[in-house]
Structure formats: C-alpha cells, structure tokens
C-alpha positions as CSV (number, residue, x, y, z in Angstrom):
1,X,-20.6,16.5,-9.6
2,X,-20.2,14.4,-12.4
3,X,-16.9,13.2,-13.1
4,X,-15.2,9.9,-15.6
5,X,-13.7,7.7,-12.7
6,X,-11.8,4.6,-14.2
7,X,-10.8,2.1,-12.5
8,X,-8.0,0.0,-14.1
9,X,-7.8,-3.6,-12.3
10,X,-11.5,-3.4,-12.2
11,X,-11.7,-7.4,-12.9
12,X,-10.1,-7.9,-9.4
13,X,-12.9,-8.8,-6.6
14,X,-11.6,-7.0,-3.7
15,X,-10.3,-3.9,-5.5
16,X,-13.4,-4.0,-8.1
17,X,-15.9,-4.2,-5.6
18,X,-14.7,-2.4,-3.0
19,X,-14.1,0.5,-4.9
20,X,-17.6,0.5,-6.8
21,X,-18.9,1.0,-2.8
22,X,-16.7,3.5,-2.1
23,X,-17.6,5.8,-5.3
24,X,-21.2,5.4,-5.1
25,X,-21.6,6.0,-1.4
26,X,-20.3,9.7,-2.8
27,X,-23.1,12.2,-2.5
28,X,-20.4,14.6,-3.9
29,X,-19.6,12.5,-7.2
30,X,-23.6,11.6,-7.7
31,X,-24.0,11.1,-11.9
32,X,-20.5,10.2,-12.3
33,X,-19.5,7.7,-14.8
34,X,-17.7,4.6,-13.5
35,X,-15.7,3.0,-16.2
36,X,-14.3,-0.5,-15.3
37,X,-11.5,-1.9,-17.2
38,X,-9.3,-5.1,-16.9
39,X,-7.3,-7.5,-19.6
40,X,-8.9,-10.2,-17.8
41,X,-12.3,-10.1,-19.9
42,X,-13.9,-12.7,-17.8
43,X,-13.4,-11.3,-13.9
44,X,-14.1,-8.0,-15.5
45,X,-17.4,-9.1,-17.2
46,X,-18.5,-10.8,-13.7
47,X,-17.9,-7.4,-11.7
48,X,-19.8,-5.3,-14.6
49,X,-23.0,-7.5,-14.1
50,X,-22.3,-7.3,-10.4
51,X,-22.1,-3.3,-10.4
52,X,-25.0,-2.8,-13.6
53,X,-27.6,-5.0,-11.0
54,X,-26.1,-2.9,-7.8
55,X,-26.8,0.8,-10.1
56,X,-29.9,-0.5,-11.0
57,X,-31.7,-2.4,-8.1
58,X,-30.6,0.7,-5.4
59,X,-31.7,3.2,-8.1
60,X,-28.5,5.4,-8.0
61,X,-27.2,8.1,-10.0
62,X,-24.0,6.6,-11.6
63,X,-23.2,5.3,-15.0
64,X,-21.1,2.1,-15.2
65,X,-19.4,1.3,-18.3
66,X,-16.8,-1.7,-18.7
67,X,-14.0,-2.2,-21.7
68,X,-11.0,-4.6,-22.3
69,X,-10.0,-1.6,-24.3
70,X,-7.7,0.8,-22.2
71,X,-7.6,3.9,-24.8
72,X,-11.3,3.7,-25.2
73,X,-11.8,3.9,-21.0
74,X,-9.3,6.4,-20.4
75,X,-10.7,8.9,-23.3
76,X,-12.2,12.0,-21.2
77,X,-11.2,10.3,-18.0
78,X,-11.3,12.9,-15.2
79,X,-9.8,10.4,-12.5
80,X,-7.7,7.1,-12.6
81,X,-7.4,4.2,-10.3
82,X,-5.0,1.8,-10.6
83,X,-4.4,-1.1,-8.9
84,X,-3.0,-4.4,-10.7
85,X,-0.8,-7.2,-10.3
86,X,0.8,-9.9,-13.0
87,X,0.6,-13.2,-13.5
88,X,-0.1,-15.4,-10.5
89,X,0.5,-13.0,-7.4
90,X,0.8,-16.0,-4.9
91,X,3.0,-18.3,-6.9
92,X,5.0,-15.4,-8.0
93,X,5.5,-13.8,-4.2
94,X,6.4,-17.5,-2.8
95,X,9.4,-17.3,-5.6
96,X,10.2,-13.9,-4.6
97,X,9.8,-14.7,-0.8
98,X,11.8,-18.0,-1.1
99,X,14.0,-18.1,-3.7
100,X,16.5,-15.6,-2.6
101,X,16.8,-17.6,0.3
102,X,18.4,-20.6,-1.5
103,X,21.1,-18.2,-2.1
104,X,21.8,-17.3,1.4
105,X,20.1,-14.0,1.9
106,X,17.6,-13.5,4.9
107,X,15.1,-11.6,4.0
108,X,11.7,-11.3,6.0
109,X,8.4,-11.3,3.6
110,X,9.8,-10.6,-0.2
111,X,7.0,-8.4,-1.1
112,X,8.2,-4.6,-0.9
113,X,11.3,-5.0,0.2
114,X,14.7,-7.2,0.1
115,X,15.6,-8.4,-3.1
116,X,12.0,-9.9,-3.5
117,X,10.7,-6.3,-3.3
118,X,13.3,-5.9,-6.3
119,X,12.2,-8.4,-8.7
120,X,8.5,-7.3,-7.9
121,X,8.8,-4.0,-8.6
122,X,10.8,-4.9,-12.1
123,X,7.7,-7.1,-13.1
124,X,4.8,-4.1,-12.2
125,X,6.3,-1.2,-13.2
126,X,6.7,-2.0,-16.8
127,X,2.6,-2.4,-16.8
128,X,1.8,0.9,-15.0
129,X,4.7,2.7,-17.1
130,X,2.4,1.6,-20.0
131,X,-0.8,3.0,-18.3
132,X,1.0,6.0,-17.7
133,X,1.8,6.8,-20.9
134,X,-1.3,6.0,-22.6
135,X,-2.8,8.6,-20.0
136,X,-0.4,11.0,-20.6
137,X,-1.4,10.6,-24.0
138,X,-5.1,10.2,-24.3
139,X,-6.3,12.6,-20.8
140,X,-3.2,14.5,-19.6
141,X,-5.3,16.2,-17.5
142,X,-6.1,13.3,-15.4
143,X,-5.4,12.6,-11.8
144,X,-4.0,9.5,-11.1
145,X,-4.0,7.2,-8.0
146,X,-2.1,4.0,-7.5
147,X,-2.9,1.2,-5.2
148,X,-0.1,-1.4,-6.5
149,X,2.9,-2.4,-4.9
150,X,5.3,-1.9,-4.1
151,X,4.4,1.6,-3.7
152,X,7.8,3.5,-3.4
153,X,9.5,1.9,-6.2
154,X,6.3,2.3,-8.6
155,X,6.4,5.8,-7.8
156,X,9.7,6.8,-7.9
157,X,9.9,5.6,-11.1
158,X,6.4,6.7,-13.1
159,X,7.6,10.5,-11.7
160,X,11.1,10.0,-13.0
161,X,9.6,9.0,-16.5
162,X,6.3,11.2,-16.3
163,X,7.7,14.0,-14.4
164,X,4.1,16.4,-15.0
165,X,1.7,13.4,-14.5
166,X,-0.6,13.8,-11.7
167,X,0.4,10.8,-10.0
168,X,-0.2,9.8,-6.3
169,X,0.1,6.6,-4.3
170,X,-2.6,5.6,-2.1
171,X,-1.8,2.9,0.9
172,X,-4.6,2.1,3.3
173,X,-1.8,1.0,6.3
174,X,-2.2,4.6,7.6
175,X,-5.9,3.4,8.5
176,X,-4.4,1.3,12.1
177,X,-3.3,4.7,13.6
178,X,-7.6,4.7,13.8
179,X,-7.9,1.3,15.0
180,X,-5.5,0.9,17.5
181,X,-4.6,5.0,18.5
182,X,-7.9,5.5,20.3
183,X,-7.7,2.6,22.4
184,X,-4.0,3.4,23.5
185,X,-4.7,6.8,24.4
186,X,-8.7,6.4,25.4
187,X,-9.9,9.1,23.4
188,X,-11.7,9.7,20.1
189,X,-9.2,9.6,17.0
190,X,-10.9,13.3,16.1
191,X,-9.0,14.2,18.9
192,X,-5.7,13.5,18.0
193,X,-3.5,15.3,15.6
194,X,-1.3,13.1,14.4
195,X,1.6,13.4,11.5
196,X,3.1,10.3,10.1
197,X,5.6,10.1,7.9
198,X,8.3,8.3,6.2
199,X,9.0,5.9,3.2
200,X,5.5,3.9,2.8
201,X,5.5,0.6,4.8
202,X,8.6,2.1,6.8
203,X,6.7,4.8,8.3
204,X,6.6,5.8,11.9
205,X,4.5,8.4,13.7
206,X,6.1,11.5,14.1
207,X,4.0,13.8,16.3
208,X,0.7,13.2,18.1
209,X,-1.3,16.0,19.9
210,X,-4.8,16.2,21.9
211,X,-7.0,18.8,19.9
212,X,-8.8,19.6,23.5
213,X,-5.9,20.5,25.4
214,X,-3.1,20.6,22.5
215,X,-0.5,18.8,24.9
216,X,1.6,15.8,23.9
217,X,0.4,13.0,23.1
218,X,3.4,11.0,22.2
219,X,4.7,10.4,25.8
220,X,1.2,8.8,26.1
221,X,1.7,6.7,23.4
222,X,5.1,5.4,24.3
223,X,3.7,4.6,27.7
224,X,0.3,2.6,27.3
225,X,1.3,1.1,23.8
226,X,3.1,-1.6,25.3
227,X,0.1,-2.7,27.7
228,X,-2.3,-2.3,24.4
229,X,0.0,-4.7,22.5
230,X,-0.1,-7.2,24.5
231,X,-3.4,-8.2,24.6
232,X,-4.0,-6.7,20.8
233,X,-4.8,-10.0,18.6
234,X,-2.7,-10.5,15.7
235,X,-2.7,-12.4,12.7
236,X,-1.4,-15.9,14.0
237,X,-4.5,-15.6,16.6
238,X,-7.1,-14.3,13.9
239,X,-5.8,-17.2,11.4
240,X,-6.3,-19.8,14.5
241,X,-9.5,-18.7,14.8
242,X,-10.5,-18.2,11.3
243,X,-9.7,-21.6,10.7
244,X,-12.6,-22.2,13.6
245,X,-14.7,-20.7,12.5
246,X,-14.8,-19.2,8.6
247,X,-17.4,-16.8,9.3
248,X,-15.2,-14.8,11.2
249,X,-14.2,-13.0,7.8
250,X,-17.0,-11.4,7.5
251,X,-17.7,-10.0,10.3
252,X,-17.9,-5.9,11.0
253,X,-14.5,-4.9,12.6
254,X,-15.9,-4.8,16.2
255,X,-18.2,-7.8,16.0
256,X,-14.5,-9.6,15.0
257,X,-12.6,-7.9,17.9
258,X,-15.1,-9.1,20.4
259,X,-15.1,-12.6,19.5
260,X,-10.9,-12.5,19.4
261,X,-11.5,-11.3,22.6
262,X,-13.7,-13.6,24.1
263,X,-11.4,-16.3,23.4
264,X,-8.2,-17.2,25.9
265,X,-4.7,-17.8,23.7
266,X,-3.7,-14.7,22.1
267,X,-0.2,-13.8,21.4
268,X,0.8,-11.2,22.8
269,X,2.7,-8.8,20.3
270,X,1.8,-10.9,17.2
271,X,3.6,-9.7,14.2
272,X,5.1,-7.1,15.9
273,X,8.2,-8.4,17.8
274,X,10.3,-6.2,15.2
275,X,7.6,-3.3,16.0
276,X,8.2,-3.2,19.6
277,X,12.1,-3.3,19.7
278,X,11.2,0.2,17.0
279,X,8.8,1.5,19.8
280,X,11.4,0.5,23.0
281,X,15.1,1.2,20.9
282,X,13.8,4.2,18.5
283,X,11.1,5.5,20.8
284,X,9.1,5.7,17.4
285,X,5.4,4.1,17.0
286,X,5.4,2.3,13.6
287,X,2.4,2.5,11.4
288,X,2.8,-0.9,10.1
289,X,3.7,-4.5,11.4
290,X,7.2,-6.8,11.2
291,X,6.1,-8.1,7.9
292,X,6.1,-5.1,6.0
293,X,8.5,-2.3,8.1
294,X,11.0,-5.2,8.7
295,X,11.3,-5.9,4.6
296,X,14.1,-2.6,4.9
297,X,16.3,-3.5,7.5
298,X,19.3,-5.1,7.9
299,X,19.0,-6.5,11.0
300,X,15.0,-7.3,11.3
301,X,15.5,-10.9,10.6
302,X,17.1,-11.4,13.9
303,X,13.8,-10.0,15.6
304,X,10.9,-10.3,13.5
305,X,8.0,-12.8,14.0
306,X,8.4,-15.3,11.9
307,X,5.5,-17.5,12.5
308,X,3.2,-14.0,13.0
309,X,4.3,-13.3,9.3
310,X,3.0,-16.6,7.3
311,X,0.2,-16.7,8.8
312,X,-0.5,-12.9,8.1
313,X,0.4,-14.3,4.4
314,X,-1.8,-17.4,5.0
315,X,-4.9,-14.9,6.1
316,X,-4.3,-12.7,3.1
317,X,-4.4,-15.6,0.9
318,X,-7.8,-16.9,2.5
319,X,-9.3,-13.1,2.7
320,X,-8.5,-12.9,-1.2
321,X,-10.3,-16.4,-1.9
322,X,-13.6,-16.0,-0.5
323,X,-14.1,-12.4,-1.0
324,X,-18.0,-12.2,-1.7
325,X,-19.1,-10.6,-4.8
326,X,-21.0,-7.9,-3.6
327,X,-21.0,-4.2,-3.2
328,X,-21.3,-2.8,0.0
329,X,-22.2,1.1,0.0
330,X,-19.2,1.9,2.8
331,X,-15.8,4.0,2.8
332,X,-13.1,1.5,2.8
333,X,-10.2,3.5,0.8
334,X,-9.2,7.0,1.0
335,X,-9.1,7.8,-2.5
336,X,-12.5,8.8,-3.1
337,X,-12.3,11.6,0.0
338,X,-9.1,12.9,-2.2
339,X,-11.2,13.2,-5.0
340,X,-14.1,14.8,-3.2
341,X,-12.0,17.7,-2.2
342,X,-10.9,18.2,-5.7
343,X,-14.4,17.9,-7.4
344,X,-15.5,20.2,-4.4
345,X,-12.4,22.6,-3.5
346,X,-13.5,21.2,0.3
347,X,-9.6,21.4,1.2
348,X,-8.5,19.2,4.1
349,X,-5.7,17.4,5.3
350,X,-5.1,13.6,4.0
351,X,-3.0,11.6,6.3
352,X,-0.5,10.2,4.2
353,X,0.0,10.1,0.2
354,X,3.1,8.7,-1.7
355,X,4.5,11.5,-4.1
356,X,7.7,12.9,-5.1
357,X,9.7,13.9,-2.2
358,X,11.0,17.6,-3.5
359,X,12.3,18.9,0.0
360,X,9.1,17.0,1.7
361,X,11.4,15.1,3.8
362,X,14.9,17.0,4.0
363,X,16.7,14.2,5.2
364,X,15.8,12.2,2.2
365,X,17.1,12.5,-1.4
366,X,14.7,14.5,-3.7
367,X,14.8,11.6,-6.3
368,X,12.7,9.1,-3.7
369,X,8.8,9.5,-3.5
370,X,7.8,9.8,0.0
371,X,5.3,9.0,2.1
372,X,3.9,12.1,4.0
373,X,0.3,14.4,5.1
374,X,-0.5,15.7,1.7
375,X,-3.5,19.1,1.8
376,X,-6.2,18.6,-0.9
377,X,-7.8,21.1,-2.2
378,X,-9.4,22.1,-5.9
379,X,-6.4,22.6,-7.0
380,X,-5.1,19.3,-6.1
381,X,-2.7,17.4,-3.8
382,X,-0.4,19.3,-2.1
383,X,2.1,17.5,0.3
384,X,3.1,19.1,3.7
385,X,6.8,19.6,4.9
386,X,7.3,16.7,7.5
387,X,8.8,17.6,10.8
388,X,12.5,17.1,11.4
389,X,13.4,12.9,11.3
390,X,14.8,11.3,14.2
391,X,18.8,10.9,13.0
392,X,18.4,7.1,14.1
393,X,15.1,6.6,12.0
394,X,16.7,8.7,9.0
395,X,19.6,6.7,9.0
396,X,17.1,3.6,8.3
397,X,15.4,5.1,5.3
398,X,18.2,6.5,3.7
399,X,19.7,2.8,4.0
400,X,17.0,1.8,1.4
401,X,16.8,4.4,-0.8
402,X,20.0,3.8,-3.1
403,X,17.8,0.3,-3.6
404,X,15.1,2.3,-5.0
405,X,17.2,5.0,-7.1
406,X,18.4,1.5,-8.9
407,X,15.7,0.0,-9.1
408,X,13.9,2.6,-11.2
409,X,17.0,3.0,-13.4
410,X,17.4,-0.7,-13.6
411,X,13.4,-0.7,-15.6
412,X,14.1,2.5,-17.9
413,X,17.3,1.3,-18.8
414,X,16.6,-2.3,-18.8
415,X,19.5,-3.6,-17.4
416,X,20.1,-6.7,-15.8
417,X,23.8,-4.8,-14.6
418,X,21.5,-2.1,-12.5
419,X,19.5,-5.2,-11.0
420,X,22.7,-6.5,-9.2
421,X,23.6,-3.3,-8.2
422,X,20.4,-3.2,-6.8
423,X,20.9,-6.3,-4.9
424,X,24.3,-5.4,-3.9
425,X,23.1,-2.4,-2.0
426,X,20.3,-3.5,-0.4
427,X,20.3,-3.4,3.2
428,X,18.9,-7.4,3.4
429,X,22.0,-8.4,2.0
430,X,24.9,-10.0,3.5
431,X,26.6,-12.1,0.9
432,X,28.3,-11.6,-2.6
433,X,28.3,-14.6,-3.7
434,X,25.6,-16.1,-6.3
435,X,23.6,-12.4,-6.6
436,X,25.0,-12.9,-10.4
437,X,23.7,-16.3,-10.4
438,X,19.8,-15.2,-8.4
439,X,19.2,-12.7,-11.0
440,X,19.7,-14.5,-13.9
441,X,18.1,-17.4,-11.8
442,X,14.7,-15.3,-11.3
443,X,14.9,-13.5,-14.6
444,X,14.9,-16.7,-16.8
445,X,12.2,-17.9,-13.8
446,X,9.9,-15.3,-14.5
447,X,11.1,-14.6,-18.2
448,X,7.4,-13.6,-18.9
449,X,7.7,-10.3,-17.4
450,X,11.6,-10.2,-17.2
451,X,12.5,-10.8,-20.0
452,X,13.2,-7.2,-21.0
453,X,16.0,-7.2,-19.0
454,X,19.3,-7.0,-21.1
C-alpha cells in the first residue's frame, strides 16, 4: 500500500542504508515513496545514487526522492523516521564520556546516562524539537519514529512540547532477548512469551512463558543464564578478533558466532560484570549490557567492565567506519513491522516502544516516557500496562527519573540553572564541588549547540 515514508538522517550510511533494505523488502508497503532527507548534501547525495541504482537494477516498486529541504520532504508525509546526531558524534561522546571525569565524577560510558547522557540529550533535542514542529506543522497526521539518543530524554521532552504528536521511540536492544533467549532456554524464541519492560537501556525482563506448555520460564532463565554467559563472546573478544581478522564484520550473525567460537580466549561475562550482579542480587535478566544499564546507577562503577566497555566503543567506532554502501533487502529494525500493521490493520504485539508512560508503568511518574510492549494495530500504537515492578528494580528507575524531568525542562526553558540541577540529582554523582564549574566548562566547550543555554 502506498505510503510517503521519510527518512530524516538519510545521509547517514548505516541508518540510510539499512533502512532503504528494510522498507523495500515490504511486500505490504510496495509503491511507496521513500523520501531521503539530510543537511549533509553530500552523504545524502551518495545514498540517493546508491538507493536510485538499487530501485532500479532489482526492478522494485518504490519511488525514491532525496531533498536538503525538510518542509519540501515532510509535505504529505504519511510516516517519519528520524534518526540524527550533531556535530562530530565521536569527538563529542569522548568529551561527554571524559570530561566529567576531570571533575571527579565516575560515570561509566557518558552516552545516555550520567551527566554525559545530560549534555547529550541538551545538544539533540533542540534538532528533533525543530523536526517536530515542522511536522506538526506541515503533516500533523504523521506518525513519527525516533531512533536517536538518548531515547528517554528525547521523548520525554518532544511529548511534553508536542503533547498530540504521534511520536514513538524505536530501540533495537530488545532484539538480544532473540539472540541469546533461545539458546538459554533451548527452545525456539516463537515459543516464549516474554514481556520486558522498564526505562529504555535500563530495562529488565519481567515475565517469560513457554507458549507449549504455558509454564514458567523465568526460573529457567535464572538458572542456565549464568552457564550461557560464560562462554557467550563479548565485545573485548569480538574486537580481539576483529582486529585479526577485518572480515569478521561482515559476516551473517551465525557465520560470526562460529568463528568466535572456534577460537580459545573468550571472556567469560564480557561487558556484563554489572549484568550478572542484576541477574544474581535482583534476580532480573537485563536486556542490555554494563555499558548502557550501568550509565543509571549509582553504584555500577564499582562493578562494571571497564575494559569490556571501550572496546564495545572501539567496535562501534570500527562498525561505523567501514560500513559498505550497499542495500541489503533484510529486516534489521522493527519500525517497518510497526508500520505494516498500521498500513494493514494486521494488529500484533511489538516488544518494546518508548512512549509516554500515562499509568503504563504505575510505579513510575506519568511525566517519564517509558519503555514497554506496545499493540499495533490500524489505529496505531497502543502500549500495554506492564506487570507490577520488582520494589528493588523500581527503586533504580525512579532514581533516574528526576534527571530526566530536568533535563527536559532545562531545553524548553533554556536554562543553564535546570542543567545543574540536573547534575545535582543524578544518581552518578557524588560530589558538589565544580558541577558549577563542568557546566559552564562543557557549555562554552560545545557552544555550537549549547549555546542556548542562559
């Protein structure tokens, strides 16, 4: 069914192409128009050519259309995907990852969470705010999916400002439940019901059933995931190895594994020291690994994997590098099986969306979007009441929540005052003094996109 799908970022490699295979592997959105848009004219003009010669040599029934020109690509648009970053992502994390260190605070990775998390999410948000309201304004109607971090705080904030916007964050993370369920429990994913829930890279797995018998599965889980863990490669192995042998990128997931495991050295638990001590203390399987679910918690520094992290950072940076310009016609991203059940009113149940929490998770304030099952249908996304939090795993959310409630006041208000406060709260941090003197530190160091802080 044809549909206007834009994808806003397009000029990126990895989103840009990865996406293009994802729609047009769509029987269900066949003669849909894909309209690419970036600021960088360049990157964006390389993955048009790429995706006109793709359309054109496979003979496939989608229209591609590219524009520097956001108003022009979001006119009539049915669906929007948005994933961007600014400025230079690497130099700009290392200065959110290290910087705050000079001033005593511990924090893990710097990305989502910690008071890196906080000066990211003040340098996207203004952006998508900006998409937002041009697509408020030019296709109200649209449906709108974010892949950008850091997720939480971009959402809490566009459905504070845009409270009737159609706006839903998309994380892949929920994808290792598949990877690494089936082999825990030695049975097909299809035959496990499983609910996860939480904030997004803090969430845990909540319940977990066998479909063929409908008994427990989570005892299961608690039981063999520590056997599975400790021979399950993780990053610092897979970097060792990539560094070996480069074509190890790109190969197919399996064809990867079996080479990983053919080789003698792994560590056992690998970026997942923190994940373990969730798993053994919290009796709670985490859908993500220490350099993520350990950017919200106090005490994760103590435990988390330090070497396991850079070099999951060090792979990402290599993965990003030498992605190959080419479209492969594959599902890699869940957003295009979201939009299929709206185009087609095929309602199922998507394992975990970011939107506005609204009594989704009682234990959590209302203000906080949350990550949780979500039921798609034709008339849209529709999250699912989560089952009843753990107290012990509540209490670790709601520890980061005030962070986000800040944050988000700290863009619409733009105040430097609200970013302190922001600091001040934040579960990471253990020391007053010189937050006054980091903000105004990274604010002047990153005045570009800053600098609208008063």
């Amino acid at each position: 069914m044809a549909q206007r799908i834009v994808l806003i970022g397009a000029g990126s490699a990895q989103f840009g192409y990865g996406m293009l295979g994802d729609i047009m592997q769509s029987e269900a959105l066949s003669d849909s128009t894909i309209v690419l848009h970036d600021i960088n004219a360049d990157a964006l003009d390389k993955v048009a050519e790429t995706a006109h010669g793709f359309v054109e040599s496979k003979k496939l029934p989608f229209s591609i259309e590219s524009t520097v020109d956001r108003s022009a690509a979001l006119k009539g648009a049915d669906f929007v995907v948005i994933s961007i970053e600014v400025g230079d992502r690497f130099v700009l994390w290392e200065q959110d990852r290290t910087v705050p260190r000079q001033y005593g605070i511990t924090q893990i990775y710097g990305e989502n969470g910690g008071p890196g998390g906080v000066f990211h999410s003040l340098r996207i948000i203004p952006p998508i705010l900006d998409i937002c309201g041009d697509v408020q304004a030019i296709c109200p109607d649209a449906v709108v999916f974010c892949y950008s971090n850091p997720m939480t705080a971009i959402c809490t904030t566009v459905t504070r400002k845009y409270p009737r916007l159609k706006f839903y964050g998309m994380c892949h993370e929920i994808s290792s439940l598949k990877r690494y369920l089936p082999e825990i429990l030695d049975t097909d994913y299809d035959n496990l019901d499983v609910t996860a829930a939480g904030l997004n890279h803090f969430s845990v797995v909540l319940e977990a059933k066998y479909r063929d018998s409908g008994c427990d599965a989570y005892p299961d889980i608690l039981a063999k995931a520590p056997a599975f863990f400790e021979r399950e490669p993780g990053y610092s192995d897979i970097w060792r190895r990539l560094q070996e042998n480069p074509d190890l990128l790109f190969l197919e997931g399996s064809e990867q594994r079996a080479l990983l495991d053919a080789q003698p050295g792994a560590k056992p638990w690998a970026d997942r020291t923190l994940f373990r001590f969730i798993l053994e203390q919290f009796g709670l399987l985490p859908v993500t690994c220490d350099s993520h679910f350990g950017e919200y918690i106090a005490w994760a520094h103590e435990l988390a994997d330090h070497a396991g992290i850079l070099d999951f950072l060090a792979f990402y940076r290599h993965m990003l590098a030498h992605t190959r310009p080419e479209i492969e016609l594959a599902l890699h991203e869940r957003v295009v099986p979201v939009i299929e059940g709206i185009v087609t009113g095929t309602a199922y149940r998507e394992e975990a969306v970011n939107v506005p929490n609204d009594g989704v998770i009682p234990e959590l304030p209302d203000f906080v979007a949350v990550e949780a099952p979500c039921r798609v249908d034709s008339t849209g996304v529709h999250a699912e009441k989560a089952p009843a939090l753990p107290p012990g795993y509540a209490a670790l959310l709601r520890g980061y929540c005030g962070v986000y409630d800040l944050t988000a006041e700290a863009v619409l208000q733009k105040s430097r005052r609200l970013v302190r406060q922001a600091i001040l709260v934040n579960p990471v941090v253990h020391t007053v003094r010189g937050v006054s003197e980091l903000v105004d530190h990274m604010i002047e160091l990153q005045s570009d996109w800053l600098g609208y802080l008063e």
